[in-house]
Wavefront OBJ file of the C-alpha trace (Angstrom):
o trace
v -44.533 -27.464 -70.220
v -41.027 -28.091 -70.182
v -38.264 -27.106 -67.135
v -34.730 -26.932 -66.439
v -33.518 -29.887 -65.089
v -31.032 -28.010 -62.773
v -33.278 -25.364 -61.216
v -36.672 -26.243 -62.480
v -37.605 -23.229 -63.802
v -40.134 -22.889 -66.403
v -38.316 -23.030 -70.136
v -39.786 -22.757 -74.052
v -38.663 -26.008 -75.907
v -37.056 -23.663 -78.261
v -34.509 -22.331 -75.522
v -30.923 -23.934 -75.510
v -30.157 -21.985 -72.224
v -32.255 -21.400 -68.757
v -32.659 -18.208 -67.984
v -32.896 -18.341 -64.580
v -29.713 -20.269 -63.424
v -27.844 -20.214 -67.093
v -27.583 -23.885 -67.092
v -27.351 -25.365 -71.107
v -30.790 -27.468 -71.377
v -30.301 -30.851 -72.359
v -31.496 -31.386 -76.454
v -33.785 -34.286 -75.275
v -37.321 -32.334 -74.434
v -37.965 -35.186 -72.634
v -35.170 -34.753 -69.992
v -36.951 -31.030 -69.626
v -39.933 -32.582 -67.714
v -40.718 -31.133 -64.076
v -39.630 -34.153 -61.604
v -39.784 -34.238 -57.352
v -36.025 -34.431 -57.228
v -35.401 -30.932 -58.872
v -38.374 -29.075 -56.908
v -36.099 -30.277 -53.882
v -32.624 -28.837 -55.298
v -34.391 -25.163 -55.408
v -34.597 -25.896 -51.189
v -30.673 -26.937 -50.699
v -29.186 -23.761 -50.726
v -31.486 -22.761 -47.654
v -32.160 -25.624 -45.763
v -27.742 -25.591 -45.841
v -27.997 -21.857 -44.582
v -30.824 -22.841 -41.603
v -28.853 -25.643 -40.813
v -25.579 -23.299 -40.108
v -27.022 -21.079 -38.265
v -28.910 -23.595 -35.845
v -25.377 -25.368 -35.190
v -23.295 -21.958 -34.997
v -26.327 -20.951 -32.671
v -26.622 -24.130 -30.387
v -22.410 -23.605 -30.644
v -22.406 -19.866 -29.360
v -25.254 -21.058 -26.369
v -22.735 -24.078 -25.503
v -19.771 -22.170 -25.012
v -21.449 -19.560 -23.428
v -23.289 -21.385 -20.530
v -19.600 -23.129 -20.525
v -18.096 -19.894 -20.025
v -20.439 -19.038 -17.102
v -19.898 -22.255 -15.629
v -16.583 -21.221 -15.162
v -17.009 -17.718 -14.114
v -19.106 -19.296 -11.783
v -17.028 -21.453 -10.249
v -14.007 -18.757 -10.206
v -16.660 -16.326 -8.605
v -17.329 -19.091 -5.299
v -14.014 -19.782 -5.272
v -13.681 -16.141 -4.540
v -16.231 -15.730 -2.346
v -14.987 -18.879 0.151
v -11.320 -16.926 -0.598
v -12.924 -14.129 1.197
v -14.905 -15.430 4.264
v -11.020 -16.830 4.940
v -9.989 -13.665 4.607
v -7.306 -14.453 1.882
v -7.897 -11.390 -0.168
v -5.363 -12.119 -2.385
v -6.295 -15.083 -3.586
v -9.887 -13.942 -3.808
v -8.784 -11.374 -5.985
v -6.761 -13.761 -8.833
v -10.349 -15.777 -8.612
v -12.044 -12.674 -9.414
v -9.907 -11.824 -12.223
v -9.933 -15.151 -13.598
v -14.088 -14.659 -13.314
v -13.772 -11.540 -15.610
v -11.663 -12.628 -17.642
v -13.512 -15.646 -18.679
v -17.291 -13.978 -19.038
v -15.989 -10.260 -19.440
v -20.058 -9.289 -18.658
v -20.254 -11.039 -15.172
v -21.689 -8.162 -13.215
v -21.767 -10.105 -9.979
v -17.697 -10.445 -10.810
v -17.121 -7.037 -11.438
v -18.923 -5.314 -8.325
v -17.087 -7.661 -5.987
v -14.014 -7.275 -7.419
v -14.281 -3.540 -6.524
v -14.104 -4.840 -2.928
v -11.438 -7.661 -3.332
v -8.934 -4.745 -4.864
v -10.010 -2.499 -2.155
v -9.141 -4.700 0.631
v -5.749 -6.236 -1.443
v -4.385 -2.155 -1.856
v -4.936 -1.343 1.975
v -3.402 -4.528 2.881
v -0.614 -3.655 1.009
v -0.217 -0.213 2.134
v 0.074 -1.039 5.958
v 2.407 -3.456 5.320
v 4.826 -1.424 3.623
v 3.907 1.811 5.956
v 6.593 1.901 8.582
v 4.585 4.556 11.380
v 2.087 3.593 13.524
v 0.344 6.871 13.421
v 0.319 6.400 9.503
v -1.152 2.915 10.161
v -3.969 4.767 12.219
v -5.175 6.599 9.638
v -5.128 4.423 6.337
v -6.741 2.171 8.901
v -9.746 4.991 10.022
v -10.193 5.772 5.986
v -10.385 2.955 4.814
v -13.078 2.279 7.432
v -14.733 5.238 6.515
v -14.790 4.080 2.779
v -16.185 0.182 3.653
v -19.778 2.428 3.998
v -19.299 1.846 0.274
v -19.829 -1.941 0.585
v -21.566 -4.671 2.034
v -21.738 -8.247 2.750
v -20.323 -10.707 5.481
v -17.203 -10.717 3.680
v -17.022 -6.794 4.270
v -17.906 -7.365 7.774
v -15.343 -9.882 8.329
v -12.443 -7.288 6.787
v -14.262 -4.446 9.052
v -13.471 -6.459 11.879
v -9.324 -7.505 10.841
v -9.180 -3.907 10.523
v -10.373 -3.068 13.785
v -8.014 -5.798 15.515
v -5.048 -4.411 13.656
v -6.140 -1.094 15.045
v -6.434 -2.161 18.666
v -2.719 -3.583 18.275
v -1.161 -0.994 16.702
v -2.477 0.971 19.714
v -1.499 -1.192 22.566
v 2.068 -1.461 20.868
v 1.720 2.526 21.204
v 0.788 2.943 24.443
v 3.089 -0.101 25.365
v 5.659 2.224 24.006
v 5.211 5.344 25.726
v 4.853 3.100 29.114
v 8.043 2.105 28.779
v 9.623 5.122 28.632
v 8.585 5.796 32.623
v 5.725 8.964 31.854
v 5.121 11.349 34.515
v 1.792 11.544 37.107
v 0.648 14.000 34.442
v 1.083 11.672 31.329
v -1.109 8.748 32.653
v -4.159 10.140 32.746
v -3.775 10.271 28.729
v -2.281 7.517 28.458
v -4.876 5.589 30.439
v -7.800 7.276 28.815
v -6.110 5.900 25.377
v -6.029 2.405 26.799
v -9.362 2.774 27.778
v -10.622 3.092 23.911
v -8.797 0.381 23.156
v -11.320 -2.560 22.251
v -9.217 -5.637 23.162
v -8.866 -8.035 26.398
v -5.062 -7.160 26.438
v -6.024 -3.449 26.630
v -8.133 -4.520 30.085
v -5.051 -5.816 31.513
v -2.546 -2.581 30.462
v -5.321 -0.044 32.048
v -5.141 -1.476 34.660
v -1.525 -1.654 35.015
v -1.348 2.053 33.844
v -4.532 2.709 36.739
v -1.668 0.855 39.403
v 0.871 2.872 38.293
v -1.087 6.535 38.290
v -2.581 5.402 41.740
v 1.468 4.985 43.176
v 2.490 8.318 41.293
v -0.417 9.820 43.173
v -0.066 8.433 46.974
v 3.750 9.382 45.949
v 2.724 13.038 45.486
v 0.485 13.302 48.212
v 3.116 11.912 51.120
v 5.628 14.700 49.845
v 2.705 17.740 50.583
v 1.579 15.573 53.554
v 5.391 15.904 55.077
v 5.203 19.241 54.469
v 1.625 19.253 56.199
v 0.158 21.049 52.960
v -2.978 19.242 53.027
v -5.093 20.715 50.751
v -2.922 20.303 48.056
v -2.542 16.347 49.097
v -6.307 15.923 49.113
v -6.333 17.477 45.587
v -4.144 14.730 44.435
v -5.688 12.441 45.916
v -9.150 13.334 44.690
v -7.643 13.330 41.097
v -6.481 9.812 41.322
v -10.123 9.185 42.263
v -11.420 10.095 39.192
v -9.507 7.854 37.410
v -9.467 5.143 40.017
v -12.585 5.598 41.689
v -13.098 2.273 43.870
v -9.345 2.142 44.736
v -9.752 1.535 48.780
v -6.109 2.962 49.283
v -7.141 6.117 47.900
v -10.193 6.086 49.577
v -8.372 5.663 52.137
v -6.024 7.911 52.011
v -8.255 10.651 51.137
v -10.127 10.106 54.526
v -6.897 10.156 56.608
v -5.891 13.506 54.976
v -9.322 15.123 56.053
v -8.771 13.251 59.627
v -5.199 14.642 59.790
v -6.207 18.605 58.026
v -9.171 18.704 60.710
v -6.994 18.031 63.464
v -4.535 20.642 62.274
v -6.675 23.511 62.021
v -8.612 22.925 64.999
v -5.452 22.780 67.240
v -2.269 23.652 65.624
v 1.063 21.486 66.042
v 1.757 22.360 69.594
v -1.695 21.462 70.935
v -2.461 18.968 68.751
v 0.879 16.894 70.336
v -0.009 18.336 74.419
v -3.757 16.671 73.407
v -2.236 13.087 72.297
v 0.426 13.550 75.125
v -2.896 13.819 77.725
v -4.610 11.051 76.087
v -1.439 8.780 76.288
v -2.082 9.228 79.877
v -5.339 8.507 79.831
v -5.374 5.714 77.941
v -2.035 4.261 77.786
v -2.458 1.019 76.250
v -4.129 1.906 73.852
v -1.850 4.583 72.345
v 1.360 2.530 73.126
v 0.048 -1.263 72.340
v -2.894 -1.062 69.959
v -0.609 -2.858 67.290
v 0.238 -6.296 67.267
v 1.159 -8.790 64.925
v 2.963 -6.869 62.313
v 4.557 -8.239 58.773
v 5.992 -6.908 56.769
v 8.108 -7.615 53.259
v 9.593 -6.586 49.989
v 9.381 -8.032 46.713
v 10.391 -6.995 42.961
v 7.235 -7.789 41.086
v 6.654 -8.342 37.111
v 7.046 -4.861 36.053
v 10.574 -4.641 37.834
v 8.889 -2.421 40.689
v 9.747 -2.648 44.495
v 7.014 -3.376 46.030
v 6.578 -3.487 50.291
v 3.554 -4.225 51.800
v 2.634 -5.862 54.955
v -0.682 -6.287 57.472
v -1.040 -5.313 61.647
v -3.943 -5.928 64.011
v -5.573 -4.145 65.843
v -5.776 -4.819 69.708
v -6.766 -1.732 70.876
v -10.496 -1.124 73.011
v -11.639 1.733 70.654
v -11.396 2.145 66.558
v -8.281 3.822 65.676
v -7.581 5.871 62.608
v -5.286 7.070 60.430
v -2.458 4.672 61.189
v 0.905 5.519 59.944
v 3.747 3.015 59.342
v 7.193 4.353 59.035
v 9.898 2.213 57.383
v 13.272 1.680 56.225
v 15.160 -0.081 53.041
v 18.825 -1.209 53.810
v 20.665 -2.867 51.850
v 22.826 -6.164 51.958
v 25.473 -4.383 54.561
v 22.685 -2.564 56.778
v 22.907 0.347 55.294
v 19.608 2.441 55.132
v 18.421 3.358 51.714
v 15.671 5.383 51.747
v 13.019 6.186 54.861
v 9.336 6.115 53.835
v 5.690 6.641 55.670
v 2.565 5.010 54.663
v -1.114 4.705 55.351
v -2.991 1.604 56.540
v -6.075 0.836 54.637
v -8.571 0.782 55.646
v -8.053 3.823 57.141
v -10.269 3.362 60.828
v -9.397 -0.529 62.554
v -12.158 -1.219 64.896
v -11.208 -3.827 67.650
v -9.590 -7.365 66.247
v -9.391 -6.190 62.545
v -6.933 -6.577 60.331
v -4.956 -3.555 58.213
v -2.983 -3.890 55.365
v -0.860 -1.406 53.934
v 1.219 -1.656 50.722
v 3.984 1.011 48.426
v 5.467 0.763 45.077
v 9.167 1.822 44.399
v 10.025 2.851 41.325
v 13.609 4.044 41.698
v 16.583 1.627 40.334
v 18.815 1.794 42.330
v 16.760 0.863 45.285
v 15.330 -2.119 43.246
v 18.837 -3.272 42.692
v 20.374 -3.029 45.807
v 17.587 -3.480 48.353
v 18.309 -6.635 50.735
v 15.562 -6.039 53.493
v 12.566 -3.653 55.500
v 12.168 -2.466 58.812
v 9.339 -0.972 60.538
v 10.870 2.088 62.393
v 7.568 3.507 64.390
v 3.590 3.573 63.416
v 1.912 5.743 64.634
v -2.390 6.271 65.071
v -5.286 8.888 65.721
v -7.610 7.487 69.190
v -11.296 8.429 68.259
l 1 2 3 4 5 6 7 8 9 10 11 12 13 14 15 16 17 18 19 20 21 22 23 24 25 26 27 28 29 30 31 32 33 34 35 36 37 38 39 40 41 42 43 44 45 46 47 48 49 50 51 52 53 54 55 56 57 58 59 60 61 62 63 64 65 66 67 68 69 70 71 72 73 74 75 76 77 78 79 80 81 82 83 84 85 86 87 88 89 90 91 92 93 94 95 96 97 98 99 100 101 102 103 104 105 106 107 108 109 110 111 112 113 114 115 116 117 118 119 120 121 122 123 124 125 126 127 128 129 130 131 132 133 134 135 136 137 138 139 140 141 142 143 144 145 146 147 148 149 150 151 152 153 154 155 156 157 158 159 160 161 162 163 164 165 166 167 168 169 170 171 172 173 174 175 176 177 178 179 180 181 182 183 184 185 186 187 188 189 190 191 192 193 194 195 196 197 198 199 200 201 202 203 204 205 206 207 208 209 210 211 212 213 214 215 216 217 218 219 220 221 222 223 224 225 226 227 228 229 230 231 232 233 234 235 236 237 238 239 240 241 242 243 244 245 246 247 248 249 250 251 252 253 254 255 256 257 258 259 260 261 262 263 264 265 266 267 268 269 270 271 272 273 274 275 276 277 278 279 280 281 282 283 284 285 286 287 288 289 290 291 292 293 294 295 296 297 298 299 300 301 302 303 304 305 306 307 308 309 310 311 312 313 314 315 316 317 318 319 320 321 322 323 324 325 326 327 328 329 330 331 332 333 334 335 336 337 338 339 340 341 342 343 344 345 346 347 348 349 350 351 352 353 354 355 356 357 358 359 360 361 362 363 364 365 366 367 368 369 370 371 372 373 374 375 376 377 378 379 380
């Protein structure tokens, strides 16, 4: 049987042309004959097909795993970006990670976060109020539940310190502008929810401040022997300053001074310490010894006096009351002022220490030296 020598398909001698591939058949019958070689032309076509696809395949495999090799890479970049809180170079990494494997899911959830944190970054810096600050800062706290990771912790926290700033810078602000007795307590109640050592420090300045204000207020009802209404001060300083020993103090001198009051009146409470100066003259007229006292303008630009005395009396005395005077560089007297010793009973050989805070200017500025006019104590 004869075939055609191109295709090697099955042919009658009496055919001129194959009709399988159309190919003219060669007039030589002999050249028809069925060899090896042509059985392996019918396989060229398809073995050159197979062989494209296995090299476009192995190609498409290569420059994928290249591409996620890189997306890879771009996505730790990112991530170390991030734990260095450098959002915005975390982000171009993450955009570079998309844009080189477009299907990178691990790229595409993060990036969520790295816009996230780039946008609020950018909104505080270009919002001007601190009170605006405060609340991009609380929402975008509020949406971080949305995410999580150290990465999201670390930006939690950098808000939370920008937060505590922007607060002390607030309250900072508000200080300065010399609040009232009735401010502080908000103001110190703010500092107080303020999560940052330098907030520890301006409480307690605001605390030293609110506790002047209120031995302030309660010497002006005191010199008008109003009493009740000097405890009541004093009792609300308490609550905000509750182991302050001047207060303390202070407090127990008042209820000393209102019991002796009531129970005798003005006239007999002065005949009864007139009878026990007789009694007991040394100690009413030379229980005190070895008093200082001095002035200085502290940190804050505040006049502070203070000063100690000793007791030398036989019995405790209580509710010992310095009286003193400011003058200036020509002796002129400024200002007149009374304080409490603390602590407020001296027992035989102890030491007292009493101490005020000016606030007023012009007695800050001109303010050269301190006298003690009288003191004067309660005998038990």
């Amino acid at each position: 049987m004869a075939y055609c020598p191109k295709c090697g398909a099955s042919v009658y001698s009496e055919e001129i042309f194959c009709v399988n591939c159309g190919e003219k058949l060669p007039h030589d019958l002999d050249q028809r004959l069925y060899t090896n070689k042509w059985r392996f032309k019918h396989f060229i076509m398809p073995i050159t097909i197979l062989s494209l696809i296995i090299i476009i395949t192995i190609a498409i495999y290569t420059i994928y795993h290249y591409k996620l090799n890189e997306a890879k890479l771009a996505y730790t970049k990112a991530e170390e970006a991030l734990l260095l809180s450098d959002y915005q170079l975390a982000n171009q990494y993450i955009d570079e990670s998309i844009k080189t494997l477009p299907g990178f899911n691990q790229a595409q959830q993060i990036k969520q976060f790295t816009q996230f944190s780039v946008e609020i970054l950018d909104q505080l810096s270009k919002t001007d109020s601190n009170q605006d600050k405060l609340r991009l800062i609380i929402q975008a706290k509020n949406d971080l539940a949305h995410f999580t990771g150290e990465a999201v912790d670390i930006f939690t926290q950098q808000l939370l310190s920008t937060q505590a700033e922007i607060q002390i810078e607030m309250v900072k602000a508000r200080l300065a502008q010399n609040p009232s007795v009735d401010d502080l307590p908000l103001l110190l109640w703010e500092a107080n929810s303020i999560q940052d050592p330098e907030a520890y420090q301006l409480v307690r300045r605001i605390r030293d401040q609110l506790i002047a204000h209120t031995i302030d207020q309660a010497y002006q009802y005191l010199n008008k022997n109003q009493f009740s209404q000097a405890q009541s001060i004093v009792e609300n300083g308490l609550y905000y300053a509750p182991n302050d020993l001047k207060l303390s103090s202070l407090l127990n001198s008042i209820e000393k001074e209102k019991a002796a009051f009531i129970a005798t009146q003005e006239e007999r409470l002065e005949q009864a310490f007139s009878q026990y100066e007789v009694e007991q003259q040394v100690n009413q007229n030379e229980a005190i010894e070895e008093l200082e006292i001095d002035f200085k303008v502290n940190s804050d630009d505040q006049l502070v006096v203070s000063g100690q005395l000793k007791s030398v009396a036989t019995v405790p005395i209580h509710a010992i009351f310095v009286h003193y005077t400011l003058f200036d560089d020509e002796l002129n007297e400024l200002k007149s002022n009374e304080i409490y010793v603390y602590p407020e009973t001296l027992y035989p050989g102890e030491t007292g220490e009493f101490d005020h805070i000016h606030f007023d200017q012009e007695l800050i500025d001109k303010t050269t030296s301190v006298q003690v006019t009288s003191i004067t104590w309660l005998l038990q």
